[in-house]
C-alpha positions as CSV (number, residue, x, y, z in Angstrom):
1,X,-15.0,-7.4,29.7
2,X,-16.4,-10.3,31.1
3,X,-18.0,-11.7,28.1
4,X,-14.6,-11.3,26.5
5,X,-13.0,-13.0,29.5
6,X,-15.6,-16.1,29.3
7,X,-15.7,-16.4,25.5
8,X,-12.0,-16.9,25.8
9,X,-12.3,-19.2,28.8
10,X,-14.8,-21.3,26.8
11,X,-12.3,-21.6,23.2
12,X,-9.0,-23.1,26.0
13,X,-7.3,-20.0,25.9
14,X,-4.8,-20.3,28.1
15,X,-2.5,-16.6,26.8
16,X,-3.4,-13.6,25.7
17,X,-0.9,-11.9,24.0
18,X,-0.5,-7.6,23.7
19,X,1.4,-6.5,20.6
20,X,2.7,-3.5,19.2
21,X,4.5,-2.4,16.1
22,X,8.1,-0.8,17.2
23,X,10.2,1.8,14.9
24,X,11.7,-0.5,13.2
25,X,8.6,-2.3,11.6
26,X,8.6,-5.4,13.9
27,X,5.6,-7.2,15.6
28,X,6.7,-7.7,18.7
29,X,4.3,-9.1,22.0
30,X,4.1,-9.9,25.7
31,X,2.0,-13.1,26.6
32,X,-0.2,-13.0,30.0
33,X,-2.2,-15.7,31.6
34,X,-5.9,-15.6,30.5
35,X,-6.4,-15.1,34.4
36,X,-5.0,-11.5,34.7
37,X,-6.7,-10.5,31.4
38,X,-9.2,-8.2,33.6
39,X,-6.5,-6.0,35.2
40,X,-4.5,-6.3,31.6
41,X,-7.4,-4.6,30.2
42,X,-7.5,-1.9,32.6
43,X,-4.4,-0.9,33.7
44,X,-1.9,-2.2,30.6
45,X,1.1,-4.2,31.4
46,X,4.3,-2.5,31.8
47,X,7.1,-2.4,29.6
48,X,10.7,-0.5,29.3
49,X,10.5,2.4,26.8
50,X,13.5,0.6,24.9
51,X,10.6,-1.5,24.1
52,X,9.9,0.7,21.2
53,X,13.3,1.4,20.3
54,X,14.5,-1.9,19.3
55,X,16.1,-2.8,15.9
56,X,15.2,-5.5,13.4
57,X,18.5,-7.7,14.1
58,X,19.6,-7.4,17.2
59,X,20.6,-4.7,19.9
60,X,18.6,-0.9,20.4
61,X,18.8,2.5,18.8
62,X,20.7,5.2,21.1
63,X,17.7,7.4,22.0
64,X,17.9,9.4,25.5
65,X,13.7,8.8,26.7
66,X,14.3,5.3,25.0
67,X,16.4,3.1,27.2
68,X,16.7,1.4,30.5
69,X,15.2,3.7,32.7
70,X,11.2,4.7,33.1
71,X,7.9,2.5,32.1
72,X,5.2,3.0,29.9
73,X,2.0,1.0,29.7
74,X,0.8,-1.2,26.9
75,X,-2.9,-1.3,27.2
76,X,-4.5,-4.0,25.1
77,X,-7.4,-2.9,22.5
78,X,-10.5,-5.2,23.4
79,X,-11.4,-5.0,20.0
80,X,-8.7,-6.3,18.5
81,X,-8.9,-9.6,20.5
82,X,-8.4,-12.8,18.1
83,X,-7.7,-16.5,18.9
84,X,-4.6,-17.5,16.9
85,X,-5.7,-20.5,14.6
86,X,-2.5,-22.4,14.4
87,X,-1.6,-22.2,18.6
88,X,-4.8,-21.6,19.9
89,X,-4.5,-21.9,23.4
90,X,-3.1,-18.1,22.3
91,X,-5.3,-15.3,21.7
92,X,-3.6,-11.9,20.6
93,X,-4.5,-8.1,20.5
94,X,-2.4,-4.9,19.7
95,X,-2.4,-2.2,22.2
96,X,-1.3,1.3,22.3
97,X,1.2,2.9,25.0
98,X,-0.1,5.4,27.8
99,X,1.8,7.1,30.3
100,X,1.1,6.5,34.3
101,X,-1.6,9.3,34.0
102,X,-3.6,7.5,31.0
103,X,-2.1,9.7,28.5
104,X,-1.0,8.9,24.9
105,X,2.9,8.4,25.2
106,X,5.0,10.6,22.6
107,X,6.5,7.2,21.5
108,X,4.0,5.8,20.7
109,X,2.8,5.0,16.7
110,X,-1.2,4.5,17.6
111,X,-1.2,7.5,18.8
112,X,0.3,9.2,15.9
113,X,-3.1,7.5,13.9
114,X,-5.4,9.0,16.3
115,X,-3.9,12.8,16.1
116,X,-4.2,12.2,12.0
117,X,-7.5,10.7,12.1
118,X,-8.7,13.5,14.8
119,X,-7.8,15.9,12.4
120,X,-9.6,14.5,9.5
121,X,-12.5,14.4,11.6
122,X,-12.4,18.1,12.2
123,X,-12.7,18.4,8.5
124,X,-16.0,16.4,8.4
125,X,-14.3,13.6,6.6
126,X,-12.7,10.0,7.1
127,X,-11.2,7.6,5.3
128,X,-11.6,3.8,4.5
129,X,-8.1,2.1,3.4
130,X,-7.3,-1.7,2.9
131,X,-3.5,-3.1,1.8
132,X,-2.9,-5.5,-1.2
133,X,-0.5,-7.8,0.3
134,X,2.4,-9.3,-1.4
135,X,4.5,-12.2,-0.7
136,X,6.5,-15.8,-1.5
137,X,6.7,-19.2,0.3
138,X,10.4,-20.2,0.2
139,X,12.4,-23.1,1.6
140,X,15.4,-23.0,3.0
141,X,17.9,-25.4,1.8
142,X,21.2,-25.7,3.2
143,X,21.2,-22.6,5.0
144,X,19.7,-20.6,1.6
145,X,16.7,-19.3,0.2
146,X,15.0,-21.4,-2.8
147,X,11.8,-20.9,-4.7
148,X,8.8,-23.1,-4.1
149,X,7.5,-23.2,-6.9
150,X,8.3,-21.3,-10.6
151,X,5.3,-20.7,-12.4
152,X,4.2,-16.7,-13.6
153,X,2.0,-14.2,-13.3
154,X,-1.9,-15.2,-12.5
155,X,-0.8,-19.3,-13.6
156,X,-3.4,-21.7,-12.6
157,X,-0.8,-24.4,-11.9
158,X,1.3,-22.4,-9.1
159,X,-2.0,-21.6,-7.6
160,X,-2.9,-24.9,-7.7
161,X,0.9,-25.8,-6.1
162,X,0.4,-23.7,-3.7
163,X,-3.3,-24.0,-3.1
164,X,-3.7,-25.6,0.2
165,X,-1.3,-23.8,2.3
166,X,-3.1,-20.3,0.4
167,X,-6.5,-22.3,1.5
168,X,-5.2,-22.0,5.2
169,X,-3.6,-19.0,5.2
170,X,-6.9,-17.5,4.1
171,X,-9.0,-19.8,6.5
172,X,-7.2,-18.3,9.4
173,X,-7.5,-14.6,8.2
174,X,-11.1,-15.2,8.0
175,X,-11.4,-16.8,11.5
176,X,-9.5,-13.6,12.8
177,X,-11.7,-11.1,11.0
178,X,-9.2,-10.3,8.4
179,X,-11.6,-10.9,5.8
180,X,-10.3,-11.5,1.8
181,X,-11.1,-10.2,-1.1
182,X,-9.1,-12.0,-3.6
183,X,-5.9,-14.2,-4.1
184,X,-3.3,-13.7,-7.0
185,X,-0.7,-16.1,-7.9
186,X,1.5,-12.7,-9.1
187,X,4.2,-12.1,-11.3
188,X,7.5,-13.3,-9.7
189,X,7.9,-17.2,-8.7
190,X,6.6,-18.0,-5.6
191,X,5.1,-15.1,-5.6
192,X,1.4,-14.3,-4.0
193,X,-1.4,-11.8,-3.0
194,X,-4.1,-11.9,-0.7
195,X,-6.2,-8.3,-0.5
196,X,-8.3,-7.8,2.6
197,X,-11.7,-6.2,2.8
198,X,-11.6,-2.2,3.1
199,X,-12.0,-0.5,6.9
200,X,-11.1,2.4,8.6
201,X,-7.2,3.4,9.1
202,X,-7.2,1.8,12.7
203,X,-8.5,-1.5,11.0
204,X,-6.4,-1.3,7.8
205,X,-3.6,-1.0,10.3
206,X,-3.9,-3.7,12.9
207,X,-5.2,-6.2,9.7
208,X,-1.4,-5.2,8.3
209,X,-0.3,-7.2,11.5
210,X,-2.4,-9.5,11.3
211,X,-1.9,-10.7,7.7
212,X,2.1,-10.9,8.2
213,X,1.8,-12.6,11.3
214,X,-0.3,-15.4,9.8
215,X,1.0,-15.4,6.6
216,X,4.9,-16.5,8.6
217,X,3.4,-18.9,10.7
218,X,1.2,-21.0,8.3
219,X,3.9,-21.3,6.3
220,X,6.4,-22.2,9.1
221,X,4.0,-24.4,9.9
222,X,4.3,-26.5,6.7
223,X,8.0,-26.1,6.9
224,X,8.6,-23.3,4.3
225,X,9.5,-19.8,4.7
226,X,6.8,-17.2,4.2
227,X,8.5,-13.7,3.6
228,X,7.3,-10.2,2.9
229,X,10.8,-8.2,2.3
230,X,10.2,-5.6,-0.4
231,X,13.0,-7.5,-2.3
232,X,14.4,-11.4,-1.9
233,X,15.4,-11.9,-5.6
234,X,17.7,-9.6,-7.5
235,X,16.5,-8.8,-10.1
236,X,12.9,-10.7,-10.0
237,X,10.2,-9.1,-9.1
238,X,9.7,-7.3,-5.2
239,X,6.8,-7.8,-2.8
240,X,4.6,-4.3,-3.0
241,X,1.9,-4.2,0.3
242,X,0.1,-1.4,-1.9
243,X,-2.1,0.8,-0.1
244,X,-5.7,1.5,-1.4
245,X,-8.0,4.2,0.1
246,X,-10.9,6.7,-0.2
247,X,-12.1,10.2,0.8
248,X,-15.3,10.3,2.4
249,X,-17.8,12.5,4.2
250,X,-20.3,10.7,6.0
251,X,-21.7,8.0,3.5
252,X,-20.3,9.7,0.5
253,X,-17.2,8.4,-1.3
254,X,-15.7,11.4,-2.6
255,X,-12.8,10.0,-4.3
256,X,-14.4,10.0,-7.8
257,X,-16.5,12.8,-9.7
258,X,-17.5,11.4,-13.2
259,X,-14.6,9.8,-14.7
260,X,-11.9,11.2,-12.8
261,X,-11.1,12.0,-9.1
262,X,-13.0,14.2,-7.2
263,X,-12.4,17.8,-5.9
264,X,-11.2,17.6,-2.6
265,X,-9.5,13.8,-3.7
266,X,-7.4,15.6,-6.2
267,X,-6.4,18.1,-3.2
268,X,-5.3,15.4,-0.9
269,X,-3.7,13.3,-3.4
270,X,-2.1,16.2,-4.9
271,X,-0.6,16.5,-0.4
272,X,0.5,12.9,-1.1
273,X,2.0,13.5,-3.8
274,X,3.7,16.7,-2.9
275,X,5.1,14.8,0.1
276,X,6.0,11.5,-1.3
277,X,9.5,11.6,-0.9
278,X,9.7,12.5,2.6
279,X,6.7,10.0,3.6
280,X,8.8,6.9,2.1
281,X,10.5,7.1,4.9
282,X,7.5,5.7,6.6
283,X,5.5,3.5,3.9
284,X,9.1,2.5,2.6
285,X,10.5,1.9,6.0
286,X,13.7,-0.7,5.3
287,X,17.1,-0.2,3.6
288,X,15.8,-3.2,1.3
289,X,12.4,-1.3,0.2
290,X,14.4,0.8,-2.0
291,X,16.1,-2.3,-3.3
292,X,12.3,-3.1,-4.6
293,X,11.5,0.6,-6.0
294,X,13.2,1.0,-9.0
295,X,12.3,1.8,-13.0
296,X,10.1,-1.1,-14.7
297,X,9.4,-2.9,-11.8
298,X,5.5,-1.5,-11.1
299,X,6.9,0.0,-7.9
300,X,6.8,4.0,-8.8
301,X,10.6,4.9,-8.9
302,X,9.4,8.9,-9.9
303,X,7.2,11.2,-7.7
304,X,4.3,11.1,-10.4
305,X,1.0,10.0,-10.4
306,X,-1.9,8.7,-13.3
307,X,-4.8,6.7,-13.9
308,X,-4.6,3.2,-14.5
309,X,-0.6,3.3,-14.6
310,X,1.1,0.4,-12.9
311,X,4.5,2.4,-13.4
312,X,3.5,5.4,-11.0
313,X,3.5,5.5,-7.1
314,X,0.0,7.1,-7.5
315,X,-2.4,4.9,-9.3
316,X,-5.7,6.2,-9.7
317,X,-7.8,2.8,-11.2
318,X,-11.1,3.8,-13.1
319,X,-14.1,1.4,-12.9
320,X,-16.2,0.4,-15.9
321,X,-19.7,1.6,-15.2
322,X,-19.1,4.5,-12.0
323,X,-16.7,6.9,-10.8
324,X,-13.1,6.2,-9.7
325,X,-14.1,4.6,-5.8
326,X,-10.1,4.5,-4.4
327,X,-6.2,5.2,-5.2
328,X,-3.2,3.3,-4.7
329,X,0.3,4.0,-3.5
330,X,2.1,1.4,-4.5
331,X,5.1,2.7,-2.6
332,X,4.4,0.9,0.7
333,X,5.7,-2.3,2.0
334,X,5.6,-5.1,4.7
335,X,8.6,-3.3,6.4
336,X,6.4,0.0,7.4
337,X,5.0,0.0,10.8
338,X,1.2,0.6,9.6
339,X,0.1,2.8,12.2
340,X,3.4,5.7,11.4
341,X,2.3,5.1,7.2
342,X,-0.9,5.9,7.3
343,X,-0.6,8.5,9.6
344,X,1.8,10.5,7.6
345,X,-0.7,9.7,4.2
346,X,-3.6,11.2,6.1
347,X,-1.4,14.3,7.5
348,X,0.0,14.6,4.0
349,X,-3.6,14.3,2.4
350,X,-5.0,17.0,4.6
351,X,-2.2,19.3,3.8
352,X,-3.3,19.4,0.4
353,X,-6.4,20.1,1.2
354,X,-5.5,23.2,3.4
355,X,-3.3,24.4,1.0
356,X,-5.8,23.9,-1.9
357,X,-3.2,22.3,-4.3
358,X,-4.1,20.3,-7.9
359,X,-2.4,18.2,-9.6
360,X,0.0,18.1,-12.5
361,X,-1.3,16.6,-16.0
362,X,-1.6,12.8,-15.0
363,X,1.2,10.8,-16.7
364,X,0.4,8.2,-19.4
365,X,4.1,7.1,-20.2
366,X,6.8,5.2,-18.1
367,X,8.2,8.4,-16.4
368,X,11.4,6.5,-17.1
369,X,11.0,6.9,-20.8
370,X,10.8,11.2,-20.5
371,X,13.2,13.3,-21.3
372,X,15.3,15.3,-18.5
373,X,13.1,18.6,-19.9
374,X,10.0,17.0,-20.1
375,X,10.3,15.8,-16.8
376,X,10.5,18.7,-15.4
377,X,7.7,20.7,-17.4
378,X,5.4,17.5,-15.9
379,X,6.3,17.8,-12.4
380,X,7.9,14.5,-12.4
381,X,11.0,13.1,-10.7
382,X,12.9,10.4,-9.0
383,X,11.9,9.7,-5.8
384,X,14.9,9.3,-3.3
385,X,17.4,6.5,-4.0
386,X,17.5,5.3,-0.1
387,X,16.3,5.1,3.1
388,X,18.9,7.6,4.6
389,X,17.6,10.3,1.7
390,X,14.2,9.5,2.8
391,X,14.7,10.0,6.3
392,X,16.8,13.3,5.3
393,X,13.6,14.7,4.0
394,X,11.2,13.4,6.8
395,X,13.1,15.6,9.0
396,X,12.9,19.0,6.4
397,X,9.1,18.4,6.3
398,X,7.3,20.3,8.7
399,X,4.2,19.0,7.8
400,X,5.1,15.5,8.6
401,X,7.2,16.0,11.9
402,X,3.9,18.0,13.3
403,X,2.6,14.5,12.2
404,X,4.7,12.2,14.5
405,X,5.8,14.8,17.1
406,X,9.3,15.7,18.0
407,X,10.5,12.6,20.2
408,X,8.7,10.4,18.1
409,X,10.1,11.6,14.8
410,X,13.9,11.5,16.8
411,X,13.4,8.4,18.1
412,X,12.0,7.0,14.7
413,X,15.1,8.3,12.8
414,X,17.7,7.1,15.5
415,X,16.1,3.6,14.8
416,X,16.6,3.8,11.0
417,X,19.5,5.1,11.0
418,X,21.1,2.3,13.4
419,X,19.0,-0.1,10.8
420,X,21.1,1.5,8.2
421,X,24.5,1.2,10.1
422,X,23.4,-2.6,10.9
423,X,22.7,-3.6,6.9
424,X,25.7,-1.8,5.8
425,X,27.9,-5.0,6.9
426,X,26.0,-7.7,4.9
427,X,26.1,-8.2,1.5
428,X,22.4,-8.9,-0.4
429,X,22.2,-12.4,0.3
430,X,23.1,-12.5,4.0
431,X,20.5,-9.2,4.4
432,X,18.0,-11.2,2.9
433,X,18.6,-14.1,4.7
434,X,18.8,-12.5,8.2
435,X,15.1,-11.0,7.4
436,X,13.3,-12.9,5.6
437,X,11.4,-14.4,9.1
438,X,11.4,-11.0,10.4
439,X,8.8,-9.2,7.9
């Protein structure tokens, strides 16, 4: 603790701040003086339970154990602890919630991550996971949203447009440990992708936070807008946070056997896929993420899966010279709160497991492009329409609400559903608007 303290001291930190990821997807943080750090690290810092419950405009969902009355405790992860490269007189960590006693609160999303990843444990396995993340610079221009710069799909000249702010951007992922893997100009205008290095669930997780965070200040920073909403531009392409991960058992990638996915792989991606439309709800968190997944836009629109098929929600990409090493769902967004998506993945993974299931005939056509009949002799169909047919199914899964827990699967919904209640007033344009500098 006190190497932590003094390394800190020695970079002018003057704040540390303690974040968490609330229901509704949103970063949110409480800054300390660098001088109470050491009792910050023991004991938390104290916080309202309507901390969790707050929405992504304004005002709280209606939850009864989530209001003005009580305190929980935000204890700060020590390991998470990074200096903030564009204020950094700041450092900043995430922290999880406890109860007075030291135990997990039920609100509380981290711990949701733990039970999943407890479980895998128990089966001898783990998981390694990284996110692909998606996203434009914009400017605003009297009072509306305007591309930066117009160029296509892997173009050398928007890269080059764009390539000192993307230079930074990556610079101060690096200096906080979010390390990159590559950088795509991508299809839509203004559009971009960093990918991060693979790491367990708890790291894919808190990098998620870290990646949005920095990628909205750098680019406030040089006076543009840096947005991750699943969809800014009707009808031009959406921003995907795809999730990649593999099945292992101590230092054995089990994902791939040969040319195709391995035996226990197939069973827990055949649990994904048997709960995909329940477990949008939490990789496809926002009324606007089902504005992104439709047909032809390389979202998956139809529970199906296949290898090397942009079109699917469950892409299984092949390597040239070994065995499949990791799968996509490409139905995940910036809108999620990380910690509640990969938590129902893993839960949903295991299931298959337990329940031995295999997968349907992988699918090597736009499921658009089937017939009603053949759709149904392949297993495949549309995935739900909205967030409120999402969150219907969430709460008919078993599986999934063992996953959360009862009050945090009620509080979760109440939050979405005021969400939904919130949007319902603004047309596209004023929704975008109003969160663009949120996600």
């Amino acid at each position: 603790m006190q190497k932590l303290i003094s390394r800190l001291e020695t970079s002018g930190v003057a704040f540390i701040r303690i974040g968490w990821v609330d229901s509704g997807g949103v970063l949110r943080v409480e800054a300390q003086t660098l001088r109470h750090l050491a009792s910050v690290l023991e004991d938390g810092i104290p916080l309202v339970p309507a901390a969790q419950a707050g929405l992504p405009l304004d005002g709280i969902a209606d939850d009864p154990e989530l209001g003005a009355v009580g305190q929980v405790w935000l204890v700060p992860d020590p390991d998470t602890v990074r200096v903030l490269p564009w204020e950094p007189k700041h450092a900043s960590c995430m922290g999880r919630f406890v109860q007075s006693d030291g135990s997990p609160w039920a609100h509380c999303p981290r711990a949701a991550l733990d039970r999943a990843l407890a479980a895998l444990e128990q089966k001898g396995l783990s998981m390694q996971a990284a996110f692909e993340h998606e996203f434009m610079l914009l400017r605003r221009e009297n009072g509306r949203l305007q591309h930066f710069e117009n160029s296509g799909f892997a173009s050398a000249r928007g890269l080059d447009h764009a390539g000192p702010i993307l230079d930074r951007m990556a610079s101060a992922l690096e200096d906080q440990g979010a390390f990159v893997r590559a950088l795509l100009k991508e299809a839509g205008r203004s559009q971009f992708e960093f990918s991060t290095e693979h790491g367990s669930p708890v790291e894919a997780a808190n990098r998620f936070c870290v990646v949005r965070e920095t990628i909205g200040a750098v680019a406030a920073a040089e006076g543009l807008v840096g947005t991750c909403l699943p969809l800014v531009f009707e009808p031009e392409a959406g921003n995907g946070w795809h999730l990649h991960f593999s099945l292992w058992r101590e230092q054995t990638n089990l994902t791939g056997e040969g040319n195709h996915l391995g035996r226990e792989a197939e069973a827990f991606v055949a649990g994904i896929l048997d709960h995909l439309p329940a477990l949008l709800a939490l990789t496809a968190a926002s009324p606007n993420s089902f504005r992104r997944i439709r047909p032809g836009a390389w979202s998956g629109a139809f529970r199906a899966w296949g290898y090397d098929h942009k079109e699917v929600p469950l892409r299984v990409p092949t390597e040239r010279h070994s065995a499949p090493t990791n799968v996509e769902l490409k139905s995940c967004d910036a809108t999620a709160n990380p910690y509640l998506a990969l938590a129902g993945v893993i839960t949903a993974g295991l299931d298959g497991i337990g329940r031995g299931l295999t997968l349907p005939k992988p699918i090597d056509r736009d499921p658009a492009l089937l017939s009603e009949t053949e759709q149904q002799v392949r297993g495949v169909a549309p995935l739900p329409a909205n967030l409120s047919q999402a969150l219907n199914l969430l709460n008919d899964d078993p599986t999934l609400q063992a996953a959360l827990g009862a009050p945090l699967l009620r509080s979760y919904t109440a939050v979405k559903r005021a969400e939904i209640r919130a949007l319902e007033e603004f047309d596209f344009d004023e929704e975008v608007s109003r969160l663009a500098e949120i996600y």
